[in-house]
C-alpha positions as CSV (number, residue, x, y, z in Angstrom):
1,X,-29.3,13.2,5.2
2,X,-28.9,10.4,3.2
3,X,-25.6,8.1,3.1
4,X,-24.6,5.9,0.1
5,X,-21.3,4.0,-1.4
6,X,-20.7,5.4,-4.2
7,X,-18.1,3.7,-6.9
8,X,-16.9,6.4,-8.9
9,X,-15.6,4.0,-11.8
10,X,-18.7,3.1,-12.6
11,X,-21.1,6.2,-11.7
12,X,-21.0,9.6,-13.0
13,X,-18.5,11.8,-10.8
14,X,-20.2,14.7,-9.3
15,X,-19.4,18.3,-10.6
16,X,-18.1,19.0,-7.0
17,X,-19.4,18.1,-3.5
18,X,-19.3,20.1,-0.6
19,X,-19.4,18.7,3.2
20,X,-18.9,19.7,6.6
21,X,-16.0,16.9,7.1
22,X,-13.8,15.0,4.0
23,X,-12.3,11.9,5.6
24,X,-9.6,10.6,3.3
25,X,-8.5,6.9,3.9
26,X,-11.5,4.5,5.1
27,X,-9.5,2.2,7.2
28,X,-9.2,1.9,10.8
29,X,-8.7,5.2,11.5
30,X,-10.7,7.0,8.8
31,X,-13.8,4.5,9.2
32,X,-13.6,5.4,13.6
33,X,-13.8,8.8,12.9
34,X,-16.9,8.6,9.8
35,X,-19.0,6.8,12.0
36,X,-18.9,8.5,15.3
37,X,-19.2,12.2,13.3
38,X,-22.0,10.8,11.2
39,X,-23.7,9.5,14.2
40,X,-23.1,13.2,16.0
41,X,-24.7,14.6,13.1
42,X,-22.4,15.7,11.5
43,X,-22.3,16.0,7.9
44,X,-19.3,13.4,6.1
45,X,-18.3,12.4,3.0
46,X,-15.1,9.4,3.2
47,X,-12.8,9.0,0.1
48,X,-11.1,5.8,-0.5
49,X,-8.7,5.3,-3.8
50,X,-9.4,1.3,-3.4
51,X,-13.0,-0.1,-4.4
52,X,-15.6,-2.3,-2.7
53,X,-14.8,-6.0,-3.0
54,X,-17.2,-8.1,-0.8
55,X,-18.7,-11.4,-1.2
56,X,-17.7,-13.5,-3.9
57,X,-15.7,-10.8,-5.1
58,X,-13.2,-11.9,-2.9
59,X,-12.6,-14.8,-5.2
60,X,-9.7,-16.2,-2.8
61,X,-7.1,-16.3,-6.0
62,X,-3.8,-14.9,-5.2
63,X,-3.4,-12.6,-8.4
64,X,-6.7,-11.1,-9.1
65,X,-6.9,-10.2,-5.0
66,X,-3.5,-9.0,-4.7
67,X,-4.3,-6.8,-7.8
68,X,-7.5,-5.2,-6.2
69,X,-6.5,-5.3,-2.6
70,X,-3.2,-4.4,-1.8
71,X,-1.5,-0.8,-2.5
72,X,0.6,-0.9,-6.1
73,X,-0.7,-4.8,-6.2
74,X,1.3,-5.7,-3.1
75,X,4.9,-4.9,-4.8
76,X,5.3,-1.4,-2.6
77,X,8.3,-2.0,-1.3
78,X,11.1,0.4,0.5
79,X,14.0,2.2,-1.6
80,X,16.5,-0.5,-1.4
81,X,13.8,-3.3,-2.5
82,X,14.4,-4.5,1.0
83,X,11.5,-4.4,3.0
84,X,7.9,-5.3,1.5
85,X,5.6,-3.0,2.3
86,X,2.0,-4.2,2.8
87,X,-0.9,-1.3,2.7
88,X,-4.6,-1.8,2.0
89,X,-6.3,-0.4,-1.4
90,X,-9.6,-1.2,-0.8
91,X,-13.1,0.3,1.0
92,X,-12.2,-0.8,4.7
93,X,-8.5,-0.7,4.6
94,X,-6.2,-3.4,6.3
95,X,-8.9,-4.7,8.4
96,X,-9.5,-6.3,5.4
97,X,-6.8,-7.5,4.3
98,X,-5.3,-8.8,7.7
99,X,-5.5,-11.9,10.0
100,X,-7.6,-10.5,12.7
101,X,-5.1,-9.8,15.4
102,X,-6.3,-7.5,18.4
103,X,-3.5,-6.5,20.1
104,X,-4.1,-2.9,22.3
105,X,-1.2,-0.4,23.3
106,X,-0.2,-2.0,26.3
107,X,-0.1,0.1,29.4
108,X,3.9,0.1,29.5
109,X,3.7,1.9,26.2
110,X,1.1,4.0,27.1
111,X,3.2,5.1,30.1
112,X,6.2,5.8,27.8
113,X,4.3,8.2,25.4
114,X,2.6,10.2,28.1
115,X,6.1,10.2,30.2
116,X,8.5,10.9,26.9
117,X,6.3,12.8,24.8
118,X,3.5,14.3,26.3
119,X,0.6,12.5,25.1
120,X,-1.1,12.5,28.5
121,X,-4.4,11.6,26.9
122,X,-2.5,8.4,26.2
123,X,-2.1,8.0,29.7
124,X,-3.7,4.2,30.9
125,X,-6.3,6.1,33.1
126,X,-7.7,8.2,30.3
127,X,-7.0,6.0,27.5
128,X,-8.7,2.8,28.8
129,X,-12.4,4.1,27.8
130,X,-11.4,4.1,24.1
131,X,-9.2,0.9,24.0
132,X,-12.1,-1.3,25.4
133,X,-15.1,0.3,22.9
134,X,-12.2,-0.3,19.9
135,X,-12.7,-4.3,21.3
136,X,-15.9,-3.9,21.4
137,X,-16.2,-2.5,17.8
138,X,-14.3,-5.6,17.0
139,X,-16.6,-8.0,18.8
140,X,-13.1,-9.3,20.2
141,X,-12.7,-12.7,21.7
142,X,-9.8,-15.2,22.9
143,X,-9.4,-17.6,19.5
144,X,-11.5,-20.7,20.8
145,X,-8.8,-23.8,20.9
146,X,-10.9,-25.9,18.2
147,X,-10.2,-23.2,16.1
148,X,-6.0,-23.2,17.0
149,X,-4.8,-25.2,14.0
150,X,-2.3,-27.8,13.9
151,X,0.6,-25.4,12.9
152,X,-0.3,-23.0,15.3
153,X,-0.2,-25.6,18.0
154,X,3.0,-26.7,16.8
155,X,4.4,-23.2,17.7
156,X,2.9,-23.9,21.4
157,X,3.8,-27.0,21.6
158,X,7.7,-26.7,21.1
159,X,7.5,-23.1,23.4
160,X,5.7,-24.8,26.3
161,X,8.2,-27.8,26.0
162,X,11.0,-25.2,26.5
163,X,9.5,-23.2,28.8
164,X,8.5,-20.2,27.2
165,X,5.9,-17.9,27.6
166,X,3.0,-17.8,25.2
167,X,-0.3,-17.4,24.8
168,X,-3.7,-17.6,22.1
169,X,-4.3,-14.4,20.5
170,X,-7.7,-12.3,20.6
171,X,-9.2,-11.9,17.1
172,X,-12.0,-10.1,15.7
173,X,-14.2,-13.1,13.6
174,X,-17.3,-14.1,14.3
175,X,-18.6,-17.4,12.1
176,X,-15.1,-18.1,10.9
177,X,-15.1,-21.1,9.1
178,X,-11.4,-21.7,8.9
179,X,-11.1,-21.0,5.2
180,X,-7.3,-19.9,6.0
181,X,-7.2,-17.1,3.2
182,X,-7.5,-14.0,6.0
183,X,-4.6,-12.2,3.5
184,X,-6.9,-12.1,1.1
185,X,-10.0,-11.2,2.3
186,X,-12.7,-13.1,3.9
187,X,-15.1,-13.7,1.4
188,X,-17.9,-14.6,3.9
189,X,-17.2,-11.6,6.1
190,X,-16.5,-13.4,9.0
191,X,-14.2,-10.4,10.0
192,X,-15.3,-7.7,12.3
193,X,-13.7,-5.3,11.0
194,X,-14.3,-1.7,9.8
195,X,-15.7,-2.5,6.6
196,X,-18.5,-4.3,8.5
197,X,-19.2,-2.4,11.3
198,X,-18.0,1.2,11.4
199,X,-18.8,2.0,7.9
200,X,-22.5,0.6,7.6
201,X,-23.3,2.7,10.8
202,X,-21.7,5.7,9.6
203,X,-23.5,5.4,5.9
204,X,-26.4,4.6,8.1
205,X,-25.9,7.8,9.5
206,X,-26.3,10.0,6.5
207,X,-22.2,9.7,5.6
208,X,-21.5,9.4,2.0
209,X,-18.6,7.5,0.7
210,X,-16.9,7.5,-2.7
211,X,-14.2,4.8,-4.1
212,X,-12.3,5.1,-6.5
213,X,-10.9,8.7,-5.4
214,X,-8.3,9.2,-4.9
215,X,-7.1,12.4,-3.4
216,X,-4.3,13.9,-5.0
217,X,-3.8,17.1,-2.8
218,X,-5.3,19.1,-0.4
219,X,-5.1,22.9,-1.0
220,X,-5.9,26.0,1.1
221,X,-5.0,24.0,4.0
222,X,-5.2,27.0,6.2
223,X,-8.7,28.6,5.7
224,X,-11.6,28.0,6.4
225,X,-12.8,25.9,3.4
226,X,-10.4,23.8,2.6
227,X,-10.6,22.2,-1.3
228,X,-8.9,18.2,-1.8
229,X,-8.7,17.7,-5.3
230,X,-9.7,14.4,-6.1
231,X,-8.7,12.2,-9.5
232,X,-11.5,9.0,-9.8
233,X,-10.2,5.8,-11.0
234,X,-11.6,3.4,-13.9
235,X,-12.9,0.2,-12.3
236,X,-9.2,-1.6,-11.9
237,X,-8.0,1.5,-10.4
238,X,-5.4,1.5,-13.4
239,X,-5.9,4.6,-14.8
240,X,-6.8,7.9,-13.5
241,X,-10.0,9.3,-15.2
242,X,-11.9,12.3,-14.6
243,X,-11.3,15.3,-11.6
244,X,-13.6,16.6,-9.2
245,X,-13.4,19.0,-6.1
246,X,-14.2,18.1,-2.4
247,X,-14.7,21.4,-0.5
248,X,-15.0,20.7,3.3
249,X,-14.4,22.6,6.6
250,X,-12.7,20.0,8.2
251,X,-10.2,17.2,6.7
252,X,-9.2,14.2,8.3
253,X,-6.7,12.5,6.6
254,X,-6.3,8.5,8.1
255,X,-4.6,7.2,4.8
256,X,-2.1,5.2,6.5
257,X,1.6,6.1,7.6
258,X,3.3,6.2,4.0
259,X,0.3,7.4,2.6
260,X,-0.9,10.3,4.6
261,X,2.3,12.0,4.8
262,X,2.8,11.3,1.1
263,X,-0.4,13.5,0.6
264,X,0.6,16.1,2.9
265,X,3.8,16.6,1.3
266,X,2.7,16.6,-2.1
267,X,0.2,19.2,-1.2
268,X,3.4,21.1,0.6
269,X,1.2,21.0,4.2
270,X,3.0,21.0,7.3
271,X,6.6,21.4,8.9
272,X,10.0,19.2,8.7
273,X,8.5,16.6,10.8
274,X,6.1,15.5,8.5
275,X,7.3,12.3,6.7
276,X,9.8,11.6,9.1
277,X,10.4,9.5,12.2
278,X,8.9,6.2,9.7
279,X,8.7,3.1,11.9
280,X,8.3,-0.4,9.2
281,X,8.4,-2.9,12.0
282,X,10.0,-5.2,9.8
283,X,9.1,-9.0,10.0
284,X,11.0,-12.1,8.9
285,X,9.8,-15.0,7.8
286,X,11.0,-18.9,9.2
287,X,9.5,-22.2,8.4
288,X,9.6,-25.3,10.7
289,X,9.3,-28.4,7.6
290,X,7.9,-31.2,9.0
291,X,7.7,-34.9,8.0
292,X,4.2,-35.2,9.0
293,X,1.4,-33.2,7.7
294,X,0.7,-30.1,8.8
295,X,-1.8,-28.2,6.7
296,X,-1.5,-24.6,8.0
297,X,-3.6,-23.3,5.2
298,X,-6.6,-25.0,6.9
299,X,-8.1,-22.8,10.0
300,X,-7.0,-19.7,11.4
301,X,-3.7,-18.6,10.2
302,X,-2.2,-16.7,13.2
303,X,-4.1,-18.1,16.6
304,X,-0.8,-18.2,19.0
305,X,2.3,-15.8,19.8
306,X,5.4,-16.5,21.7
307,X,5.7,-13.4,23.6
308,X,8.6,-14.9,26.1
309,X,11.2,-12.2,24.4
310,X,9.2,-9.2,24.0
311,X,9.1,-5.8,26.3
312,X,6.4,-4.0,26.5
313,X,8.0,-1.1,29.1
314,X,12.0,-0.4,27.5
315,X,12.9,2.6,28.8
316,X,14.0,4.1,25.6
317,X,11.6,2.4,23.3
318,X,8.7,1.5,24.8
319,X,7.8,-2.0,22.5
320,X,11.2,-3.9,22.3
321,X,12.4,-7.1,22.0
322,X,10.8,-9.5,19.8
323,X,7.4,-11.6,19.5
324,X,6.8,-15.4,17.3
325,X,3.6,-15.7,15.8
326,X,2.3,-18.6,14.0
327,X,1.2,-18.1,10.2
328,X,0.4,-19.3,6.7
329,X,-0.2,-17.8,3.7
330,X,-1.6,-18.5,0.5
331,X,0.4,-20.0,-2.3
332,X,1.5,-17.2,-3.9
333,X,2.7,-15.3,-1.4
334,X,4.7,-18.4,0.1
335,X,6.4,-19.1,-3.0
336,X,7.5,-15.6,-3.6
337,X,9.4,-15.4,-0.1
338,X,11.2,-19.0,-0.4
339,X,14.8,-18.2,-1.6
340,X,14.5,-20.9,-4.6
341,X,13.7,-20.3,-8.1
342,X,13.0,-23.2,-11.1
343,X,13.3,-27.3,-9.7
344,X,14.5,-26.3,-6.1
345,X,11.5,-23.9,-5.9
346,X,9.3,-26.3,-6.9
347,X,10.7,-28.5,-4.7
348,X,10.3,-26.6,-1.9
349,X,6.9,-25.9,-2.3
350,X,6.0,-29.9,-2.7
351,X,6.5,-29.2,0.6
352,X,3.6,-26.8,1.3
353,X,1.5,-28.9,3.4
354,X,4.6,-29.6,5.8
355,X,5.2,-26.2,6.5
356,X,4.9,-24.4,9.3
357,X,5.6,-20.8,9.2
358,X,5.9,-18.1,11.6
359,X,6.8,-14.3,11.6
360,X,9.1,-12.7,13.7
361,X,8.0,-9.1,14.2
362,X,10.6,-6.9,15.7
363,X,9.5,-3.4,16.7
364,X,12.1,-0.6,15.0
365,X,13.3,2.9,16.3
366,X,11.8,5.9,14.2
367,X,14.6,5.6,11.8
368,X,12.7,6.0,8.0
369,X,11.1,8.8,6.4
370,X,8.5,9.3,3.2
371,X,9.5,11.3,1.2
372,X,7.7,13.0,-2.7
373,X,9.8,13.9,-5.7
374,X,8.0,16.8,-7.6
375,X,6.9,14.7,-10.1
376,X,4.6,12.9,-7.2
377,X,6.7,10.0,-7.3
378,X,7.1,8.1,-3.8
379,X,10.0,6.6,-2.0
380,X,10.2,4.9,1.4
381,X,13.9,5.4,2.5
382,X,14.2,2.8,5.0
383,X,17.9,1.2,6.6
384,X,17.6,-1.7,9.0
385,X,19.4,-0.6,12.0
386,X,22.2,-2.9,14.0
387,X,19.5,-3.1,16.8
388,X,16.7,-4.7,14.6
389,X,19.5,-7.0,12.9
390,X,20.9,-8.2,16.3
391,X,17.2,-8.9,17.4
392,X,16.1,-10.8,14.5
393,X,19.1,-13.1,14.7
394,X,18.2,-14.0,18.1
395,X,14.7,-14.3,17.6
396,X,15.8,-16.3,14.2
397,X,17.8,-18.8,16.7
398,X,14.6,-19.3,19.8
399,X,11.8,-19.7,16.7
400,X,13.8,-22.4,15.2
401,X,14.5,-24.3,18.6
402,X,11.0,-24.0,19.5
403,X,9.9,-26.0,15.7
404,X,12.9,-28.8,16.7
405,X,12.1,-28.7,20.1
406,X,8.0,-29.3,18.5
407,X,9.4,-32.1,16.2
408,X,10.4,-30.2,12.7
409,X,13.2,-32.4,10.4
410,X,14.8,-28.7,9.7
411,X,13.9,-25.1,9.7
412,X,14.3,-22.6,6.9
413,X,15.3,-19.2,7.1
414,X,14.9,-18.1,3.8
415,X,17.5,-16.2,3.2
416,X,19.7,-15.4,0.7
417,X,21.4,-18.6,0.5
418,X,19.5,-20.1,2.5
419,X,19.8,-21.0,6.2
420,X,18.7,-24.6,6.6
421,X,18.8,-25.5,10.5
422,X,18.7,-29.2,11.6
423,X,19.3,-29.1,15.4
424,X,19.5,-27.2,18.4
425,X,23.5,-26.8,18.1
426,X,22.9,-25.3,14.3
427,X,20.7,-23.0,15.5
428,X,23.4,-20.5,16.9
429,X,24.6,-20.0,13.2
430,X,21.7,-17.0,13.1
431,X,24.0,-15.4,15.2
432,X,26.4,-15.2,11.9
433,X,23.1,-13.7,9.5
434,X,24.3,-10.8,8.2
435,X,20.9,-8.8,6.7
436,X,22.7,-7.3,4.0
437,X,20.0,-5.3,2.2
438,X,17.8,-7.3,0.4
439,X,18.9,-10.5,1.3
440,X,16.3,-11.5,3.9
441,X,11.9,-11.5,2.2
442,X,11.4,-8.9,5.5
443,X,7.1,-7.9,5.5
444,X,6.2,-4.5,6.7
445,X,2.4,-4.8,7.8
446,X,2.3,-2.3,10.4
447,X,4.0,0.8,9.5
448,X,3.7,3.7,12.1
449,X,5.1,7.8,12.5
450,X,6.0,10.2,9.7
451,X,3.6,12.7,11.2
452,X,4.4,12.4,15.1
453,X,1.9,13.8,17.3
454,X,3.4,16.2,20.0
455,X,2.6,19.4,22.4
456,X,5.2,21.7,20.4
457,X,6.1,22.2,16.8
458,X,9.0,21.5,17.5
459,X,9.3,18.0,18.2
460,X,6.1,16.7,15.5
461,X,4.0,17.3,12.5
462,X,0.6,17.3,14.4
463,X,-0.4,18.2,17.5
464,X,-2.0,16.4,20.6
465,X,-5.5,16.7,18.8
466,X,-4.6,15.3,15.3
467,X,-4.1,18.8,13.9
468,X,-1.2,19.5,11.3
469,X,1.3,22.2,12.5
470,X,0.5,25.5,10.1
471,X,-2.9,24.3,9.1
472,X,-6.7,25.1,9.7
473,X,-8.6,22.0,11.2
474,X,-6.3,19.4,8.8
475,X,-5.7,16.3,11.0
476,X,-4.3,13.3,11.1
477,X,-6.0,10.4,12.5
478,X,-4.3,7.4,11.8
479,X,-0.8,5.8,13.1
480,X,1.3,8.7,11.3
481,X,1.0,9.8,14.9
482,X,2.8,7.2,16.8
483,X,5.7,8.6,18.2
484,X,7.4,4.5,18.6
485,X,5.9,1.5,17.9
486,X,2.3,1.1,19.8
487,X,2.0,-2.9,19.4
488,X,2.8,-5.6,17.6
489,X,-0.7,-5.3,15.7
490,X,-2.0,-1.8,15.0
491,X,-5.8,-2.1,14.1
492,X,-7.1,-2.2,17.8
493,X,-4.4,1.1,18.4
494,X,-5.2,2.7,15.2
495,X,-9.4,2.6,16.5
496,X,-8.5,3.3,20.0
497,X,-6.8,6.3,18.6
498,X,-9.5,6.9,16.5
499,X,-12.5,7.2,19.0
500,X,-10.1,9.3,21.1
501,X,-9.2,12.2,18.8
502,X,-12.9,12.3,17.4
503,X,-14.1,12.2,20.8
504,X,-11.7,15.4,21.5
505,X,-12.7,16.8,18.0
506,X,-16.8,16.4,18.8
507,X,-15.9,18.8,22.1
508,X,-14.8,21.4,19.4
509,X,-17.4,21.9,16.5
């Protein structure tokens, strides 16, 4: 058997192709589950709607990389225009397009799934095995300090001065030469991520991938040979052009958690459960300004965490509370989340190399759901909840005492207007932020649920093997599963997850 990448916008599509297993989505999840079938033997084929950038294609230019490697160019965005919604579009999914943060379930939220919902083979004991081989598939390390940059330390500095817990994050680059542009991909592959390691061994293995396909739906979902219909894309992924069948036995669908459920209910697979229970973990945005240079484009954008305020064992939650991780992005991206438009925006951005920014990702309650008109059309119905506003505000008030407390002239909370915080005494007016919607720039980079995985119909869309309720060997193996928030970085879960449910699925065919 022989494996290839094939880009369907510039080779002739196929009549129709025919395969043991159709993997659709070759991220974290979909990538996992290619390699380790391929490797069994097993005969794949992996359909991604993005295409292969690598190399010098990844010309570190905000526009032309946000166009190819980002879901609707990086302006997906909930119902409400509230919450930005970040999903990769490309061969290797949002290990490409992230900043390299390994951050496993943690044992307290293990705990809570098996406890609350059942998932005993997300019980520490049992899932250990597959959480340290997903940090070994990501050659994870602890950053190395020369490579903490000077806004990063910043961060550390101002937590350790107040006494707060921290610590440097694990990552998954090898050769990183501090080039700073992680968002938009690392064009010397210094990432360890699935495009580099999962997919060459499963194409190794015999699997075949196309790009530019996107699968449109997936029909006779309950027999035996199930058919995804599949529109290829011209080379910008603009336009759709030609149509071709994908017959398969088995079809895993790891598309992410807007998108997978979004396929499944256009296809009109599964019960009520599926495209509910949508987790966005919604992160805000605050920048310490200094009056010294700071330069946090240079190096590693996100090398430490303030983890002082987070839970990783709530009773009713599992991950609660709230994390501050250092960041920086690239110009475009910056610009677009300061509150200023015309000479004040361009003021503020003089600014640039004085910034140091940081995210302040609060994990939600299932609260959202996905949902398909029957024209196709998507919407993510999404409504912060009181708990998430009264979270941020306080996380809002310890970031910006931790960037005084480091040395900043003010803090920005770039809200609409504008919070501008110049000591520790102005720091309680985050108590007053309101979060009206679409008054705060709040990133989603981590979305989880809409197909929960469960022991009974009843309470989820897929079972505790990946398996849609009311279908024939259709799974799901991505974090549409997640019955609450697994961590506050879903890669390492998402292959964790991975290795487990193909591990369960190899035992079956």
């Amino acid at each position: 058997m022989t494996g290839a990448i094939v880009g369907l916008s510039k080779e002739a599509a196929p009549d129709g192709v025919i395969a043991e297993i159709c993997i659709i989505g070759s991220g974290s999840g979909g990538a996992t589950a290619a390699r380790l079938l391929a490797e069994a033997g097993h005969e794949v084929v992996v359909l991604e709607e993005g295409r292969d950038l690598v190399g010098t294609e990844r010309t570190q230019r905000d526009a032309p990389m946000y166009d190819q490697l980002y879901m609707d160019r990086g302006g997906r965005a909930s119902h409400d225009l509230s919450v930005s919604v970040l999903q990769g579009r490309v061969l290797g999914g949002g290990g490409v397009i992230n900043t390299c943060d390994v951050v496993p379930i943690p044992d307290g939220v293990l705990q809570h799934w098996a406890a609350k919902y059942g998932l005993e083979d997300y019980a520490p004991e049992r899932f250990k095995p597959f959480t340290e081989d997903a940090l070994a598939d990501l050659s994870a390390s602890r950053i190395p300090e020369n490579l903490v940059n000077f806004a990063n330390a910043k961060l550390r500095q101002g937590a350790e001065a107040l006494g707060l817990r921290g610590e440097v994050m694990l990552h998954n680059r090898v050769g990183c030469r501090g080039l700073g542009t992680c968002l938009i991909g690392c064009p010397i592959h210094a990432k360890q991520n699935p495009r580099m390691v999962a997919l060459p061994k499963a194409v190794e293995a015999g699997a075949r991938i196309f790009t530019r396909a996107r699968a449109v739906k997936v029909h006779k979902a309950s027999q035996e040979l199930k058919e995804v219909e599949v529109r290829t894309l011209d080379p910008g992924g603009y336009h759709e052009q030609n149509e071709i069948k994908v017959r398969a036995k088995i079809v895993i669908i790891a598309a992410n958690a807007i998108s997978s459920p979004q396929l499944l209910l256009r296809s009109g697979i599964g019960n009520a459960h599926v495209g509910q229970n949508l987790m966005l973990q919604p992160q805000l945005p605050i920048i310490g300004i200094f009056d010294e240079r700071i330069a946090a484009f240079d190096g590693i954008p996100q090398s430490y965490a303030v983890t002082e305020f987070e839970q990783e064992d709530n009773v009713e939650f599992g991950l609660w509370g709230f994390r501050i991780e250092g960041i920086m992005g690239t110009p475009g991206i910056v610009s677009s989340l300061l509150p200023f438009s015309g000479a004040s925006g361009m003021e503020g951005m003089a600014q640039y190399d004085r910034m140091a920014p940081s995210l302040l990702l609060a994990p939600d309650a299932p609260s959202g759901r996905v949902e398909v008109a029957r024209d196709g059309r998507l919407t993510i119905r999404y409504t912060q909840r009181d708990d998430h506003r009264a979270r941020l505000r306080k996380a809002v008030e310890s970031a910006a005492k931790v960037y005084l407390e480091a040395g900043a002239r003010e803090v920005l909370v770039p809200t609409v207007a504008a919070l501008v915080i110049r000591s520790a005494r102005e720091a309680t007016q985050a108590r007053q932020l309101p979060f009206a919607p679409a008054t705060a720039p709040m990133l989603s980079a981590h979305q989880q649920g809409t197909v929960r995985f469960a022991a009974s119909e009843r309470d989820g869309g897929a079972d505790l093997n990946g398996q849609v309720y009311g279908t024939r060997d259709v799974y799901v193996f991505d974090s549409s599963g997640f019955p609450s928030s697994a961590s506050s970085h879903t890669m390492t879960p998402i292959i964790a997850s991975s290795r487990m449910l193909t591990t369960k699925l190899l035992t079956r065919i």
